[in-house]
RODREN-478199 format. One record per atom (N, C-alpha, C): atom name; residue in one letter; x, y negated, z negated; residue number from 1. Coordinates in nm, 3 decimals, decimal comma. Example, Ala and Ser with C-alpha at 12.3 -4.5 7.8 and 13.67 -1.06 7.14 Angstrom:
<recs>
+----+---+---------+---------+---------+-----+
:  a : r :      xx :      yy :      zz :   k :
+----+---+---------+---------+---------+-----+
:  N : A :   1,319 :   0,569 :  -0,780 :   1 :
: CA : A :   1,230 :   0,450 :  -0,780 :   1 :
:  C : A :   1,320 :   0,330 :  -0,780 :   1 :
:  N : S :   1,285 :   0,225 :  -0,708 :   2 :
: CA : S :   1,367 :   0,106 :  -0,714 :   2 :
:  C : S :   1,290 :  -0,003 :  -0,787 :   2 :
+----+---+---------+---------+---------+-----+
</recs>
This chain:
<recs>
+----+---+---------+---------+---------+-----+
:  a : r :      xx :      yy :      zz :   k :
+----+---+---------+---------+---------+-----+
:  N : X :  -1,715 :  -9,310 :   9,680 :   1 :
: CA : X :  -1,660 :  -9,436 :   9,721 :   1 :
:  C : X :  -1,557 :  -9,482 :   9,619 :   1 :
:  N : X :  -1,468 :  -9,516 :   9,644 :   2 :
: CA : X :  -1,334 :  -9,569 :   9,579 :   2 :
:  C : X :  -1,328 :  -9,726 :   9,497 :   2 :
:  N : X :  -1,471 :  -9,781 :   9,532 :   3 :
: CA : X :  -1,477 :  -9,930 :   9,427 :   3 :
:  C : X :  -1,565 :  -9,913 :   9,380 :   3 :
:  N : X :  -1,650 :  -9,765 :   9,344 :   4 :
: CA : X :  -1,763 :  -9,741 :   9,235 :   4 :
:  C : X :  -1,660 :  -9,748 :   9,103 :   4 :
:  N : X :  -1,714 :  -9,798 :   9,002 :   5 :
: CA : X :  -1,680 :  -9,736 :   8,872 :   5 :
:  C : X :  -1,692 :  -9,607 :   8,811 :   5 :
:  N : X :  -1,632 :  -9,574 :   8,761 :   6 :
: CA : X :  -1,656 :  -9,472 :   8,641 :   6 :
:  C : X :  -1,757 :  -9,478 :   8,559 :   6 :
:  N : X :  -1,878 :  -9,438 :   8,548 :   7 :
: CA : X :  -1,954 :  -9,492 :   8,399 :   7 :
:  C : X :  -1,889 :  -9,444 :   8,272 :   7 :
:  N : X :  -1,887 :  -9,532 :   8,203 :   8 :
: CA : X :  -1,822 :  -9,468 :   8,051 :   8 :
:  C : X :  -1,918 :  -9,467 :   7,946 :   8 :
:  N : X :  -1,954 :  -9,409 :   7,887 :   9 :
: CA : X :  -2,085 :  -9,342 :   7,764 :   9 :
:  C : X :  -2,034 :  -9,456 :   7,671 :   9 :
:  N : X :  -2,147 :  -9,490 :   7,605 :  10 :
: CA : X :  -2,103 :  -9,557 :   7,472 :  10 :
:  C : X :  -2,186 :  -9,500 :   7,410 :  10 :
:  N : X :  -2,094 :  -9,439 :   7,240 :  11 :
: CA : X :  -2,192 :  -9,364 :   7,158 :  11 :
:  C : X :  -2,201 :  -9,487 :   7,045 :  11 :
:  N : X :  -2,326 :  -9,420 :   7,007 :  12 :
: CA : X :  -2,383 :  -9,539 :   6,893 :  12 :
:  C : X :  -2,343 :  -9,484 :   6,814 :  12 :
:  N : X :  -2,337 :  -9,558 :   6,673 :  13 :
: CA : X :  -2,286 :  -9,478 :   6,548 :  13 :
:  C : X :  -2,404 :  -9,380 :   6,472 :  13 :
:  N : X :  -2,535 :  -9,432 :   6,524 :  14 :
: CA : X :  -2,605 :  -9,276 :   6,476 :  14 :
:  C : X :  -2,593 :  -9,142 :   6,520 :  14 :
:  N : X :  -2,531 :  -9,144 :   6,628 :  15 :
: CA : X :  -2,478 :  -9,031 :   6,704 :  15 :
:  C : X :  -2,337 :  -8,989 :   6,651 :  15 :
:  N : X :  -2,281 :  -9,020 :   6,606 :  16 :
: CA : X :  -2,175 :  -8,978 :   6,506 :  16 :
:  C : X :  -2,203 :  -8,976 :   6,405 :  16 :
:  N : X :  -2,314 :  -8,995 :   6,373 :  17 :
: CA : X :  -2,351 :  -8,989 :   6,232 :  17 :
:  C : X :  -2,419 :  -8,830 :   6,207 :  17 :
:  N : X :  -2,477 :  -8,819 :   6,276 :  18 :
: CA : X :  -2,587 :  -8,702 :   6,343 :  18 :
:  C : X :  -2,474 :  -8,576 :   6,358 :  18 :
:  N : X :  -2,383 :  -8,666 :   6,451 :  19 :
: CA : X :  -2,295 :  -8,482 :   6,439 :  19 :
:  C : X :  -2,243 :  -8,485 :   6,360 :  19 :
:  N : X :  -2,163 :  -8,539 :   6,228 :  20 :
: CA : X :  -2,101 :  -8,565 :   6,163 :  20 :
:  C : X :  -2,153 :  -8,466 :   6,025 :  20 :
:  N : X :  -2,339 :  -8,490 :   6,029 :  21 :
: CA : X :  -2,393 :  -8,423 :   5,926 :  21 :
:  C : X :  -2,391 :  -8,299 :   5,973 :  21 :
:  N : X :  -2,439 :  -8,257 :   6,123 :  22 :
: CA : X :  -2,442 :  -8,152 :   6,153 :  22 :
:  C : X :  -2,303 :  -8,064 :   6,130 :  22 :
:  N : X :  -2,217 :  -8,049 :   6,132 :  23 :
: CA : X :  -2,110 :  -8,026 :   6,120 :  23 :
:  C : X :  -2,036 :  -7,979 :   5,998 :  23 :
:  N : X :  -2,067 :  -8,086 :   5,881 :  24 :
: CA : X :  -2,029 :  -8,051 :   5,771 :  24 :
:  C : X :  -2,143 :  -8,056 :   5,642 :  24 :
:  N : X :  -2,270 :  -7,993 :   5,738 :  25 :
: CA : X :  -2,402 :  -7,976 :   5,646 :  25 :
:  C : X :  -2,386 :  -8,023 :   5,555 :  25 :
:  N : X :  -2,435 :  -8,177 :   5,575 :  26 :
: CA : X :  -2,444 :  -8,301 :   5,481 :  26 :
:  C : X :  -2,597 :  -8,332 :   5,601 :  26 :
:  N : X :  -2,631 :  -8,417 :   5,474 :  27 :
: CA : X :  -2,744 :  -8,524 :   5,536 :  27 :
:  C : X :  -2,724 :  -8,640 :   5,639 :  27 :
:  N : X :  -2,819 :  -8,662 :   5,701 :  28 :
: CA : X :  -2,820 :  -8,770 :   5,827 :  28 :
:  C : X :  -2,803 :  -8,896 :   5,699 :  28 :
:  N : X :  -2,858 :  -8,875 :   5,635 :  29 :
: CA : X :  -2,904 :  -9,059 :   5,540 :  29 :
:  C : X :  -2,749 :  -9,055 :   5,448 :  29 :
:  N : X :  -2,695 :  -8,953 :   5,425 :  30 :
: CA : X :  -2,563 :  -8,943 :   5,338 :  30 :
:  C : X :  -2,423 :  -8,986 :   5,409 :  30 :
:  N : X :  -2,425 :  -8,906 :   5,530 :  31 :
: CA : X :  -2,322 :  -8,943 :   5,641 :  31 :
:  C : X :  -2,378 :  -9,102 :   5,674 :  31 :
:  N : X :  -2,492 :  -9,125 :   5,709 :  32 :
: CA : X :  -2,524 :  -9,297 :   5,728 :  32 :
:  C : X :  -2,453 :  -9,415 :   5,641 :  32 :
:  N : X :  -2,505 :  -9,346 :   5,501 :  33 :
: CA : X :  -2,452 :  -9,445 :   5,404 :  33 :
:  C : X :  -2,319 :  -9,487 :   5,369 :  33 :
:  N : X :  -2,245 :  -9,357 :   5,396 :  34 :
: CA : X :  -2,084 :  -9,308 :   5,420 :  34 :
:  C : X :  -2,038 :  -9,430 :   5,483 :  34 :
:  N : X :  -2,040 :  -9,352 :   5,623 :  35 :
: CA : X :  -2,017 :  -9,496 :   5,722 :  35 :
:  C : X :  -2,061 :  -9,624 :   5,758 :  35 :
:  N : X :  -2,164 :  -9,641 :   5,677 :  36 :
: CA : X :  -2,216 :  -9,783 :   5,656 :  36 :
:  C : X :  -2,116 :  -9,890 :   5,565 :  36 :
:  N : X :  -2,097 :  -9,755 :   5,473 :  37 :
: CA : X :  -1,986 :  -9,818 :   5,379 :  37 :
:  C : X :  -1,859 :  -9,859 :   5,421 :  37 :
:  N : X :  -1,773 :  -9,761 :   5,498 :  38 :
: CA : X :  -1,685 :  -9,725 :   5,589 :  38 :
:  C : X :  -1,661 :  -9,925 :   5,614 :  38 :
:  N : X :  -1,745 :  -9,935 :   5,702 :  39 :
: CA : X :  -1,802 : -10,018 :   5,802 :  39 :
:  C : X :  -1,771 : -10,169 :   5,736 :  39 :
:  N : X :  -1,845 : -10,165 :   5,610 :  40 :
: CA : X :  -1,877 : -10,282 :   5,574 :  40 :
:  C : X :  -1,765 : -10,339 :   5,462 :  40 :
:  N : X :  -1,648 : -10,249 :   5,413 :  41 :
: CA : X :  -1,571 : -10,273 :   5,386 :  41 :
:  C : X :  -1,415 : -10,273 :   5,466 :  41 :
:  N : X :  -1,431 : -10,224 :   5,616 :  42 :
: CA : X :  -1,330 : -10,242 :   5,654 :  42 :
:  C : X :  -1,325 : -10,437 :   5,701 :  42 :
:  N : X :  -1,501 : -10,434 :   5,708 :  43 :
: CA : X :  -1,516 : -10,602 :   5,757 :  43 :
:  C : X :  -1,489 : -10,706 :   5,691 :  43 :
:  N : X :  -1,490 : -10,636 :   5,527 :  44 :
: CA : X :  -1,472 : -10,741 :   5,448 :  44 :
:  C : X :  -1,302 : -10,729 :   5,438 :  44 :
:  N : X :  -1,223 : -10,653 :   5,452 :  45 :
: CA : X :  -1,104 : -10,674 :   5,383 :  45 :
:  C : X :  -1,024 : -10,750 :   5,560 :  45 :
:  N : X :  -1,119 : -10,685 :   5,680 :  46 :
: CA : X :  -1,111 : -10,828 :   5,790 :  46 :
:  C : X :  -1,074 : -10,972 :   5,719 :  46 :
:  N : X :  -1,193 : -10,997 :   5,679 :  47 :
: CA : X :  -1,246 : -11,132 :   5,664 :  47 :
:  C : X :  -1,134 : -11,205 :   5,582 :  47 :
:  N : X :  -1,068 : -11,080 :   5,481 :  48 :
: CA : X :  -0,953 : -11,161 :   5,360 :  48 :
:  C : X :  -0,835 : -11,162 :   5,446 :  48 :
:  N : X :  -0,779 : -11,150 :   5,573 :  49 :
: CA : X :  -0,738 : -11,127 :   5,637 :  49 :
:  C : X :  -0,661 : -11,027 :   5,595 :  49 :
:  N : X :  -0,644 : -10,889 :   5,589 :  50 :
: CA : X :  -0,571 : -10,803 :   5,604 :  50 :
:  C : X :  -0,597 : -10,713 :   5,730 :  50 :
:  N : X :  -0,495 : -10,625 :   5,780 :  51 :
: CA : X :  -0,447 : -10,531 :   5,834 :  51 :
:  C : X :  -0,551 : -10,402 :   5,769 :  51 :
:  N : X :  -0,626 : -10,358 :   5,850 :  52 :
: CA : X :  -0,705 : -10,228 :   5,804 :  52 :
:  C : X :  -0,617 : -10,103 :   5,934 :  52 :
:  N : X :  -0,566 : -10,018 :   5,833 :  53 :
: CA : X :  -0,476 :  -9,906 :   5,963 :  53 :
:  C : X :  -0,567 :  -9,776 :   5,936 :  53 :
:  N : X :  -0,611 :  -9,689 :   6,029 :  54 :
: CA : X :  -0,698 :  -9,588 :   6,027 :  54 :
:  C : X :  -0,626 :  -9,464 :   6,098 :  54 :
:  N : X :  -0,552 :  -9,392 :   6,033 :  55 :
: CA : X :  -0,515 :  -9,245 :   6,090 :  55 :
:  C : X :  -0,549 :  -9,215 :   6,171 :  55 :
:  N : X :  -0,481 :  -9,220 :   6,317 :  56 :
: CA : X :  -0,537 :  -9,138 :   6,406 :  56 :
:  C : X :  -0,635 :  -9,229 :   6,507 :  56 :
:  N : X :  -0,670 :  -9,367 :   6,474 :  57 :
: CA : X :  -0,726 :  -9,431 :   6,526 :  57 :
:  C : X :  -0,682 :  -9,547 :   6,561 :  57 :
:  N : X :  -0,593 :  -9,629 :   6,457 :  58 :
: CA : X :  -0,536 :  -9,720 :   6,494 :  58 :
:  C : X :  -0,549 :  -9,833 :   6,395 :  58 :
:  N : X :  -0,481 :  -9,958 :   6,414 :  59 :
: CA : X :  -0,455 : -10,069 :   6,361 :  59 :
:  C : X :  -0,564 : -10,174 :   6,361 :  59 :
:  N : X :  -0,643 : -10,193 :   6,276 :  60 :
: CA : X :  -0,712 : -10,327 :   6,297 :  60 :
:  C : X :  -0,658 : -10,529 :   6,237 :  60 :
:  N : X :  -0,669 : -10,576 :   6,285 :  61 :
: CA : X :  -0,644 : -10,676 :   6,218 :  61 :
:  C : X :  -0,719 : -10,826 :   6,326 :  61 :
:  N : X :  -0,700 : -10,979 :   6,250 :  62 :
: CA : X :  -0,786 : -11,050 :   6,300 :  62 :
:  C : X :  -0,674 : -11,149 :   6,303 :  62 :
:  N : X :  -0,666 : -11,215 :   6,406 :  63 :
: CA : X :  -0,589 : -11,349 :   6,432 :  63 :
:  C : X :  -0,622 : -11,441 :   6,482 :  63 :
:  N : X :  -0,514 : -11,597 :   6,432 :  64 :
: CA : X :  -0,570 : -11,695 :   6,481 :  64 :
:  C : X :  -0,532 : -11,735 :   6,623 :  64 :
:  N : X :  -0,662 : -11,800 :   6,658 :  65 :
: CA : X :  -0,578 : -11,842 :   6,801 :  65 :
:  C : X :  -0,546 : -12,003 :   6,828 :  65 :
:  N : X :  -0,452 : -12,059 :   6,837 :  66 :
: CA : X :  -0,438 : -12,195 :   6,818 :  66 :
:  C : X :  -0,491 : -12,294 :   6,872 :  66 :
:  N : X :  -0,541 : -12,420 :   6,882 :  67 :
: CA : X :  -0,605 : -12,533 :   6,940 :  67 :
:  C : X :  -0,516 : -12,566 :   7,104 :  67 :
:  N : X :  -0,598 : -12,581 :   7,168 :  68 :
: CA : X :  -0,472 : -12,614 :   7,304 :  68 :
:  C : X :  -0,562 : -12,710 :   7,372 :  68 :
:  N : X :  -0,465 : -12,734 :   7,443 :  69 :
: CA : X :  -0,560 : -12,860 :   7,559 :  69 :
:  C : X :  -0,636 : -12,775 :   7,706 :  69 :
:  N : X :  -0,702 : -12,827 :   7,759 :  70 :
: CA : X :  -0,772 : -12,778 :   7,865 :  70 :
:  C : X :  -0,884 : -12,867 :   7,955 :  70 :
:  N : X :  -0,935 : -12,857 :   7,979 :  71 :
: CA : X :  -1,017 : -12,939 :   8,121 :  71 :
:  C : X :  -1,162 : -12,873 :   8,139 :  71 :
:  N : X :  -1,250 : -12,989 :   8,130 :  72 :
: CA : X :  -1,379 : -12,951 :   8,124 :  72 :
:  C : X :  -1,407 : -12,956 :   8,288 :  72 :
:  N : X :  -1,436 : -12,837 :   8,359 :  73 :
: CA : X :  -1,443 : -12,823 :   8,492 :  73 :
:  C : X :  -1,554 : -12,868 :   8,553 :  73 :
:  N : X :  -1,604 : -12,962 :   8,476 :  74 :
: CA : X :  -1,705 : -13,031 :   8,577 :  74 :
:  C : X :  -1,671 : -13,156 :   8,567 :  74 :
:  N : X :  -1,629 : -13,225 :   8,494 :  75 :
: CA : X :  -1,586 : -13,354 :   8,465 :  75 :
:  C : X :  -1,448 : -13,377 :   8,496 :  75 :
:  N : X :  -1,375 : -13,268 :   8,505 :  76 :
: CA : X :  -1,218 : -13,271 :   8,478 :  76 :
:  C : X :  -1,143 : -13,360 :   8,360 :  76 :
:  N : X :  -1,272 : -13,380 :   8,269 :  77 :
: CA : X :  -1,157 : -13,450 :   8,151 :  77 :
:  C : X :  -1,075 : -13,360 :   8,059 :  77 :
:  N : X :  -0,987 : -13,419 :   8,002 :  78 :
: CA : X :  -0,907 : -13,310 :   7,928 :  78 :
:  C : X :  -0,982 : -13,307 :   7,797 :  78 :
:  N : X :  -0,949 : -13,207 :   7,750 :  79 :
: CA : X :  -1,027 : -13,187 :   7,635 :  79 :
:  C : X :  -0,902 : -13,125 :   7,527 :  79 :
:  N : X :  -0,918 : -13,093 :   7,384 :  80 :
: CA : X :  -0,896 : -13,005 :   7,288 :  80 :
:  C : X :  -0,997 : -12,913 :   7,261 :  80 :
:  N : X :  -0,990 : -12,761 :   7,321 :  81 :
: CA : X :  -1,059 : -12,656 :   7,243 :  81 :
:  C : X :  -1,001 : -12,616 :   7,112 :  81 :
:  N : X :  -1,116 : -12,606 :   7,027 :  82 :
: CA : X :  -1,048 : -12,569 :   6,899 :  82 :
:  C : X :  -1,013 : -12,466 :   6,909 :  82 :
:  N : X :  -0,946 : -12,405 :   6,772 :  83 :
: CA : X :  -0,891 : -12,247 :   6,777 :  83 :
:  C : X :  -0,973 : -12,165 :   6,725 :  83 :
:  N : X :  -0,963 : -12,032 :   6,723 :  84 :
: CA : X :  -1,076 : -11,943 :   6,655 :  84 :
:  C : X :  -0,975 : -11,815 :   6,579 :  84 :
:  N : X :  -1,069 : -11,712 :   6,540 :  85 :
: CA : X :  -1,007 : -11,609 :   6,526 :  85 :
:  C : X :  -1,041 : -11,475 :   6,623 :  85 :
:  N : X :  -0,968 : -11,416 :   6,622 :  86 :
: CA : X :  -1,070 : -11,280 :   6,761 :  86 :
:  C : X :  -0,940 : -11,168 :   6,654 :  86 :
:  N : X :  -1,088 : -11,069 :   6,735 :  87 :
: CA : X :  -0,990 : -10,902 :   6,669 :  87 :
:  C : X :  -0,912 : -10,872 :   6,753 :  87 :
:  N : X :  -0,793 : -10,817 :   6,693 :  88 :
: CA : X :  -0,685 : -10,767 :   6,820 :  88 :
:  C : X :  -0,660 : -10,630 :   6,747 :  88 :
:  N : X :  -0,770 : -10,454 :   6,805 :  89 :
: CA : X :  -0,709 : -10,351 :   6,802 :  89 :
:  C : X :  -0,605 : -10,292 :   6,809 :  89 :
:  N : X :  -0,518 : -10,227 :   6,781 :  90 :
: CA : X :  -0,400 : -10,084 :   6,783 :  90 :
:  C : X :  -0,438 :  -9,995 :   6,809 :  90 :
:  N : X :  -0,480 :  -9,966 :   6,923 :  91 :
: CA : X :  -0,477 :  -9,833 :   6,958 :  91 :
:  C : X :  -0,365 :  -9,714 :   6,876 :  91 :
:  N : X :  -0,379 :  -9,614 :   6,817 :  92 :
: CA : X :  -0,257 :  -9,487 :   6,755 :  92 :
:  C : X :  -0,213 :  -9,464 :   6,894 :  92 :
:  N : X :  -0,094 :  -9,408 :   6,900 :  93 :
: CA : X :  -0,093 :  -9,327 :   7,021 :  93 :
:  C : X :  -0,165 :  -9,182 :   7,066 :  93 :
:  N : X :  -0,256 :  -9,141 :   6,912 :  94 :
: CA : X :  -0,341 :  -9,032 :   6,970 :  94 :
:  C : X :  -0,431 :  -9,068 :   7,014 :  94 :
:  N : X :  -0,484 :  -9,212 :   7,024 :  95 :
: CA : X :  -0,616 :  -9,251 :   7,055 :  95 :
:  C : X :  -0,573 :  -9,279 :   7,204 :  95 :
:  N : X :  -0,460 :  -9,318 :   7,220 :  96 :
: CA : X :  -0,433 :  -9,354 :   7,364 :  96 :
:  C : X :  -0,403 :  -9,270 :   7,490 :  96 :
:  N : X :  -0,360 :  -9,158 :   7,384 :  97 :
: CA : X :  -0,344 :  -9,023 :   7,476 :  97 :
:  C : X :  -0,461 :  -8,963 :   7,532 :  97 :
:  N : X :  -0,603 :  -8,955 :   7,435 :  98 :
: CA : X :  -0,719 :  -8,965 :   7,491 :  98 :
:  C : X :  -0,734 :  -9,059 :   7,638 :  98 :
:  N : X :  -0,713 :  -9,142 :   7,607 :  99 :
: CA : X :  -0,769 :  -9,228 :   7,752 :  99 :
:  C : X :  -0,672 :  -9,242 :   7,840 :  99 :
:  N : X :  -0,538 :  -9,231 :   7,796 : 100 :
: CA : X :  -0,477 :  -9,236 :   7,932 : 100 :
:  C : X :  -0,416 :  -9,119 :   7,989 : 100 :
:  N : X :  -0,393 :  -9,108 :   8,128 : 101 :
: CA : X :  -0,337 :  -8,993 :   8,185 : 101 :
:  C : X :  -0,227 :  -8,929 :   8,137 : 101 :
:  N : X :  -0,168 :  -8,808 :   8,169 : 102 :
: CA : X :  -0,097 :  -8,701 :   8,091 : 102 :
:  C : X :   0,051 :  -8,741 :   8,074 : 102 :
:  N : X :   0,101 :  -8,813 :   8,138 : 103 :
: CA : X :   0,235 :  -8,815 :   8,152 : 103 :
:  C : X :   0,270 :  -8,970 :   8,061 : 103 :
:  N : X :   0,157 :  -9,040 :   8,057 : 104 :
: CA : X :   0,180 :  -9,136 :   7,931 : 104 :
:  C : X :   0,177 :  -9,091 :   7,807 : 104 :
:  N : X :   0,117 :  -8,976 :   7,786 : 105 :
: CA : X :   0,137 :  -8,934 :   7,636 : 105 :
:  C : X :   0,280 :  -8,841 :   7,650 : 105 :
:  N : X :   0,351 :  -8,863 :   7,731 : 106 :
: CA : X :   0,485 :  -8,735 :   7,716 : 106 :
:  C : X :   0,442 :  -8,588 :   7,771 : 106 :
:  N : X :   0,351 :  -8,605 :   7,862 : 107 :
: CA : X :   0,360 :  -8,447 :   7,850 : 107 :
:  C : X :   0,297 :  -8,476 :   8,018 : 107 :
+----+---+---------+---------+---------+-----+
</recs>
């Protein structure tokens, strides 16, 4: 049927962790700690707001989003939502060539 979805897998990071050791016969708890680390310092240099760029994977960074007006839809009064910050990914273009069809990556 044509309005089923696709299911798409989501791997957990122990599962990359797992092949990761397997692979380059290292330990499950060594590769863990690795990317735990990985992990917890790409969040912190988030937080100072910088730009974290990852070879092959892409651009991370965090922005603000500004205060605007809007309407509480049950009341219809206007309101001010405040602003926040949200992550906005970079896809590389090798990461994108993965997911998208052949002729978007040039070929």
């Amino acid at each position: 049927m044509a309005d089923e979805k696709e299911k798409i897998a989501t791997i957990a990071l122990s599962k990359i962790t797992a092949e990761l050791a397997d692979k380059h016969d290292m330990s499950k708890k060594a590769v863990g700690d690795l990317l735990g680390a990985f992990v917890d310092l790409t969040v912190k240099h988030l937080k100072k707001g910088n730009k974290v760029r990852v070879t092959g994977l892409g651009i991370f960074q965090v922005r603000k989003r500004p205060a605007r007006m809007g309407r509480n839809p049950a009341t219809g009064e206007a309101m001010i939502s405040d602003g926040c910050y949200y992550q906005q990914p970079r896809p590389s273009r090798g990461a994108v060539c993965f997911s998208a069809p052949a002729p978007a990556c040039g070929g």
